[in-house]
Every structure is written in C-alpha cells, then in structure tokens.
GUMIKE-458944 format. One record per atom (N, C-alpha, C): residue number from 1; residue in one letter; chain; atom name; x, y, z. Coordinates in Angstrom, 3 decimals. Atoms other than C-alpha are relative to their C-alpha. Example, Ala and Ser with C-alpha at 12.3 -4.5 7.8 and 13.67 -1.06 7.14 Angstrom:
2
+-----+------+-------+------+----------+----------+----------+
!  nr ! rest ! kette ! atom !     east !    north !       up !
+-----+------+-------+------+----------+----------+----------+
!   1 !    a !     A !    N !    0.890 !   -1.190 !    0.000 !
!   1 !    a !     A !   CA !   12.300 !   -4.500 !    7.800 !
!   1 !    a !     A !    C !    0.900 !    1.200 !    0.000 !
!   2 !    s !     A !    N !   -0.820 !   -1.190 !   -0.060 !
!   2 !    s !     A !   CA !   13.670 !   -1.060 !    7.140 !
!   2 !    s !     A !    C !   -0.770 !    1.090 !    0.730 !
+-----+------+-------+------+----------+----------+----------+
This chain:
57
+-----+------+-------+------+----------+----------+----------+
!  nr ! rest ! kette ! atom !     east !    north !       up !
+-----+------+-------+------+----------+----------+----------+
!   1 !    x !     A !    N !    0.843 !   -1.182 !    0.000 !
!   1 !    x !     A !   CA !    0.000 !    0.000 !    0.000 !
!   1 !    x !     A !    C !    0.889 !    1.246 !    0.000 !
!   2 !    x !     A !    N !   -0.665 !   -1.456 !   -0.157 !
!   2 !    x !     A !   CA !    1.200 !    3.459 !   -0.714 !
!   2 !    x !     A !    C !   -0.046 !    1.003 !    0.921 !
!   3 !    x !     A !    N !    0.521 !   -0.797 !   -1.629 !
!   3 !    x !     A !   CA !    2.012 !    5.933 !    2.417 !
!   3 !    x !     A !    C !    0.075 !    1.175 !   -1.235 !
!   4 !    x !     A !    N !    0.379 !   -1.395 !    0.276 !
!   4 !    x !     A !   CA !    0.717 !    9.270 !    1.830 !
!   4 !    x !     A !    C !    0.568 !    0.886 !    0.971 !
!   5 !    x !     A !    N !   -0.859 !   -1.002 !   -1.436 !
!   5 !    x !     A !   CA !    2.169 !   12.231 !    3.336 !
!   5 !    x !     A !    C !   -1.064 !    0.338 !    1.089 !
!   6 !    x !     A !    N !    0.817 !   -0.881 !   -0.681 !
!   6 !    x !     A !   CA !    0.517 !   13.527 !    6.285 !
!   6 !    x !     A !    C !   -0.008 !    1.739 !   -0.289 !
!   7 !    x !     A !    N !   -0.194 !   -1.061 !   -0.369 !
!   7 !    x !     A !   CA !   -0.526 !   17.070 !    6.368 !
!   7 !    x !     A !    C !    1.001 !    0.810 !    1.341 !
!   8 !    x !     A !    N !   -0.843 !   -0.618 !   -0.406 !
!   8 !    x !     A !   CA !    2.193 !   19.198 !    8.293 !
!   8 !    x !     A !    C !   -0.395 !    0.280 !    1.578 !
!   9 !    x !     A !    N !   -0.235 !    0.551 !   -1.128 !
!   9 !    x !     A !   CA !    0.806 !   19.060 !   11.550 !
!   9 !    x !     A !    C !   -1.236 !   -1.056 !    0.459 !
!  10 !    x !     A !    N !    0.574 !    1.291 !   -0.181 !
!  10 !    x !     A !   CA !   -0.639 !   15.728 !   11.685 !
!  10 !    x !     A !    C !    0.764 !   -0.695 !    0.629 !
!  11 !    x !     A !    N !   -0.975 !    0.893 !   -0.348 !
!  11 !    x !     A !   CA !    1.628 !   13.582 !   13.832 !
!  11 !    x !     A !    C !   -0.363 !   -1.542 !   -0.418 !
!  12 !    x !     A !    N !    0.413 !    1.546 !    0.510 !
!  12 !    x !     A !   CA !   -0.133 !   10.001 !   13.242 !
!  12 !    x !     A !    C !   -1.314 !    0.008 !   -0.369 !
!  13 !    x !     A !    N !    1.460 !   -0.099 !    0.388 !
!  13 !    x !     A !   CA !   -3.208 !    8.865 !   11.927 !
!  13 !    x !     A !    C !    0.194 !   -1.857 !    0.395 !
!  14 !    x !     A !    N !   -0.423 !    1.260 !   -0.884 !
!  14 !    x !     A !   CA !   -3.921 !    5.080 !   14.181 !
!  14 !    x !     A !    C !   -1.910 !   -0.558 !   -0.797 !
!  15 !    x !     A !    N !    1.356 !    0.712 !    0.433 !
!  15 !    x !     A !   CA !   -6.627 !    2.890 !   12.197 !
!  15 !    x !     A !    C !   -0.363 !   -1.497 !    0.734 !
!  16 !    x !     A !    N !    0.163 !    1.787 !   -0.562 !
!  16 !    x !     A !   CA !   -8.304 !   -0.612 !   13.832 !
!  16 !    x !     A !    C !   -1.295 !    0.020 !   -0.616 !
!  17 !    x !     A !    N !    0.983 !    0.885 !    0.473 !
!  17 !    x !     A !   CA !  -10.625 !   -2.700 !   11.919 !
!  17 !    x !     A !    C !   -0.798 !   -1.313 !    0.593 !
!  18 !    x !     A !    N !    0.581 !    1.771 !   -0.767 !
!  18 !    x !     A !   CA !  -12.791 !   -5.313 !   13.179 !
!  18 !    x !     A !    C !   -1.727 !   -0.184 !   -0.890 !
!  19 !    x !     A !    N !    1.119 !    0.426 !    0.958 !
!  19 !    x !     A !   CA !  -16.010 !   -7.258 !   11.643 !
!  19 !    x !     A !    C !   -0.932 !   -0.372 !    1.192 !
!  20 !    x !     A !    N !    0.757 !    0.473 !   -1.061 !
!  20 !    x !     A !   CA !  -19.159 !   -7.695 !   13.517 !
!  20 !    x !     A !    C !   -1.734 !    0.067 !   -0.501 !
!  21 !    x !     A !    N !    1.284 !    0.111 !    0.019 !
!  21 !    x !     A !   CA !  -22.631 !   -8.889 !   13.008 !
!  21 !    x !     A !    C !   -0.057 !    0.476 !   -1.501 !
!  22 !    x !     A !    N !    0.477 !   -0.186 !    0.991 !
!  22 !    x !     A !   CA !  -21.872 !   -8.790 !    9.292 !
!  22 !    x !     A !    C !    0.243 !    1.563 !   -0.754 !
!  23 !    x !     A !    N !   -1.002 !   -1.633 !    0.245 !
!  23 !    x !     A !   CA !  -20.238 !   -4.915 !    9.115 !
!  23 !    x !     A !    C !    1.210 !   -0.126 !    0.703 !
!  24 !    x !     A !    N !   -1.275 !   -0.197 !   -0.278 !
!  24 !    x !     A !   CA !  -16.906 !   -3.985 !    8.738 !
!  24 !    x !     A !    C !   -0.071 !    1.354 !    1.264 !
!  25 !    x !     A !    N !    0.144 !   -1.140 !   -0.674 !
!  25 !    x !     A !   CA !  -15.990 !   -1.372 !   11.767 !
!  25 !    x !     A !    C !    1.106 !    0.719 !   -0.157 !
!  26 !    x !     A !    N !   -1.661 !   -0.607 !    0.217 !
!  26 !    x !     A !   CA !  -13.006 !    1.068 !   11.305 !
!  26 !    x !     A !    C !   -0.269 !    1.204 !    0.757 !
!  27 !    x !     A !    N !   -0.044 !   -1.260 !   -0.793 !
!  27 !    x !     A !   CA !  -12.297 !    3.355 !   14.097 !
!  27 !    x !     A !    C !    1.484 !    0.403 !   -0.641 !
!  28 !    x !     A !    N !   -0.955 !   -0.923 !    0.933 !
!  28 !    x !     A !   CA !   -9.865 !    6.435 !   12.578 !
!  28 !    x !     A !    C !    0.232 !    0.882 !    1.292 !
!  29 !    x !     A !    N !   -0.336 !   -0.981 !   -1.022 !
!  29 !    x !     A !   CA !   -7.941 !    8.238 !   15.582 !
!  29 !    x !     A !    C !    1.146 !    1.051 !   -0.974 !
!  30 !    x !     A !    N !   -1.092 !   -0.839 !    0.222 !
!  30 !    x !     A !   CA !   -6.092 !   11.242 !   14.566 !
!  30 !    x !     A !    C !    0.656 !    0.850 !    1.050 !
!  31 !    x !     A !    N !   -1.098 !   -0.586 !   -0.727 !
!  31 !    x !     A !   CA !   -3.185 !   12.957 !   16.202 !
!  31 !    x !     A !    C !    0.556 !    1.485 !   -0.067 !
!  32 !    x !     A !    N !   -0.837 !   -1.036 !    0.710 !
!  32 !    x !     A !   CA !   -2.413 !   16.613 !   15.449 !
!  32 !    x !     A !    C !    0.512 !    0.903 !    1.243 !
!  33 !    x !     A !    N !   -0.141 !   -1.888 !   -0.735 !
!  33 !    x !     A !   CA !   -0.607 !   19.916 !   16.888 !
!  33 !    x !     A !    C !   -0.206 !    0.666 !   -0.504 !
!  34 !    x !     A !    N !    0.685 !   -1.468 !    0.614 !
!  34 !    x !     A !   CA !   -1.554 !   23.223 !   16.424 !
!  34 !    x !     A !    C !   -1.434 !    0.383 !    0.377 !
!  35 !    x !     A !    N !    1.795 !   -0.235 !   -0.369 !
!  35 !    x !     A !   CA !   -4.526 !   24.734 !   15.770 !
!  35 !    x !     A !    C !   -0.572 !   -0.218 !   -1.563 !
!  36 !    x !     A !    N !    1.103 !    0.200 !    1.075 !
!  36 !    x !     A !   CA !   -7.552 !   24.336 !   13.204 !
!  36 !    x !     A !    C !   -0.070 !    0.771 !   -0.698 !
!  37 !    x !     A !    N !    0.796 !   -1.255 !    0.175 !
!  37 !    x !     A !   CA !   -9.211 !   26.206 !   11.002 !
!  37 !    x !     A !    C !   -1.392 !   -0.007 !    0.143 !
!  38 !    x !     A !    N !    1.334 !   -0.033 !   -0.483 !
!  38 !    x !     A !   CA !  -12.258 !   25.717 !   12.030 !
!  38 !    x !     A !    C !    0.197 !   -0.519 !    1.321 !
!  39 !    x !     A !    N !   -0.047 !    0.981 !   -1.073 !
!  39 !    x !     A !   CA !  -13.537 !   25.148 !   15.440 !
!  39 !    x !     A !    C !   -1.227 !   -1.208 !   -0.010 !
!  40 !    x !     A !    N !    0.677 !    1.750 !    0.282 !
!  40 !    x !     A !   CA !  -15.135 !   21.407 !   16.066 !
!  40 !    x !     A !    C !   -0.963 !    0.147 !    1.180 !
!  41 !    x !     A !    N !    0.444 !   -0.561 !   -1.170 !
!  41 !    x !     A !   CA !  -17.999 !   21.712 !   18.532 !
!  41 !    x !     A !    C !   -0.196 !   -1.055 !    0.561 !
!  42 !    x !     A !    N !   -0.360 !    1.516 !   -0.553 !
!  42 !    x !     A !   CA !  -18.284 !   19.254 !   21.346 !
!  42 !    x !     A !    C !    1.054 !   -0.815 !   -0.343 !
!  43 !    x !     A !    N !   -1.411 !    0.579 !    0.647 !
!  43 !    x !     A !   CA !  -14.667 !   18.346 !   21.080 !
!  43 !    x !     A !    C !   -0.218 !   -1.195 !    1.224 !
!  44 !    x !     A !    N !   -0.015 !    1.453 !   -1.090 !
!  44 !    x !     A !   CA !  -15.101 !   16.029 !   24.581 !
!  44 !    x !     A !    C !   -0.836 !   -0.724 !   -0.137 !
!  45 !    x !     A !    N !    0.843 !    1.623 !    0.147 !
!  45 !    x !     A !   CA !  -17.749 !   14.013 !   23.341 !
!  45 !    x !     A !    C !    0.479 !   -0.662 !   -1.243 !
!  46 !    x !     A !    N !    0.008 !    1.167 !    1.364 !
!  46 !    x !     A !   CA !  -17.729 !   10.928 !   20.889 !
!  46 !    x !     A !    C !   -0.606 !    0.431 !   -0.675 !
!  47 !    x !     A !    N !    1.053 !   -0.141 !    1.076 !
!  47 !    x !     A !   CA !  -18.614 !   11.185 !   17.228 !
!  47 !    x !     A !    C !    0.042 !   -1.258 !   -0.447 !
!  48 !    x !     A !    N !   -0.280 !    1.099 !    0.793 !
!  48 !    x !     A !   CA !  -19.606 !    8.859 !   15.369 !
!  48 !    x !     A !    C !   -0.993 !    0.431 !   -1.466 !
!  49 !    x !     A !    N !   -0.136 !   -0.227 !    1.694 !
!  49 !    x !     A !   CA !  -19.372 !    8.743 !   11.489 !
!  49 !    x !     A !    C !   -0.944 !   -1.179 !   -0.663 !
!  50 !    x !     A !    N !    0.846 !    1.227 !    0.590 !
!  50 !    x !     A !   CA !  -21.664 !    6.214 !    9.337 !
!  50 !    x !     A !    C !    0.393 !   -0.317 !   -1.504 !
!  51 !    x !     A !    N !   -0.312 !   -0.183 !    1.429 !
!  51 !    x !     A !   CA !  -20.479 !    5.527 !    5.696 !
!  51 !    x !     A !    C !   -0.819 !   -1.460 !   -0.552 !
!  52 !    x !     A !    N !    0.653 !    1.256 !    0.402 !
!  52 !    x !     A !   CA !  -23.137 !    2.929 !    4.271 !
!  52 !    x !     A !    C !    0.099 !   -0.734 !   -1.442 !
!  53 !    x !     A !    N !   -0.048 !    0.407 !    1.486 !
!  53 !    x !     A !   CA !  -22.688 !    1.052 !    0.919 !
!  53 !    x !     A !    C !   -1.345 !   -0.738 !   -0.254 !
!  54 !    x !     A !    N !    0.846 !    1.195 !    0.549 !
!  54 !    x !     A !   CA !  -25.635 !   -0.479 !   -0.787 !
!  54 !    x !     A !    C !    0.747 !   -1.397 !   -0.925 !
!  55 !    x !     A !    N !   -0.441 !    0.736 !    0.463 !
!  55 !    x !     A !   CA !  -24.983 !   -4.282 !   -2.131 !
!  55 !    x !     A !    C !   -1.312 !   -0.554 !   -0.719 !
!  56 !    x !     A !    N !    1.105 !    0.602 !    0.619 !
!  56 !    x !     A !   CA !  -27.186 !   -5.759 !   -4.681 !
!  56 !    x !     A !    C !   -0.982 !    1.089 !   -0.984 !
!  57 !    x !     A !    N !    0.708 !   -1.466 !    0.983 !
!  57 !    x !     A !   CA !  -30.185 !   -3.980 !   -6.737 !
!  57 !    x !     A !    C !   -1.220 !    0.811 !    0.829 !
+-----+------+-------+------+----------+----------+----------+
C-alpha cells in the first residue's frame, strides 16, 4: 500500500478494523498539533461517522 504524506501538523493517523454482526468497523484516531481552522464543537464528546454502501439492486 502506498504511504501518503501527512498534512504538516498531523503527527499520526492510528486505524483498527474489526467485523461484527456482518459490518466492517473502522475506528480512525487522529493525532495533530496546532490549531484548526475551524472550530469542532463538542470536542469532549464521541462522534460517530456512518459511511453505508448499498450491495445488490
């Protein structure tokens, strides 16, 4: 697989995969310093992301 650069202050980007009940799960931690350009609201709570594929017709 090809590494990509990180953006400049990205220190790591930490992926784990796991399968369950038939979905893939992929938690995506990122690592940065600095600051944003935007601010993120509710930075101390959990998000969670959904990316669904349809299979079939």
């Amino acid at each position: 697989m090809e590494q990509i650069p990180l953006p400049t202050n990205v220190e790591r980007v930490q992926r784990r995969n796991w399968h369950w009940n038939g979905a893939t799960i992929e938690q995506v931690d990122e690592y940065a310093t600095g600051s944003v350009l935007h601010s993120l609201r509710h930075t101390e709570q959990t998000r969670l992301m959904l990316t669904l594929d349809e299979v079939g017709a």
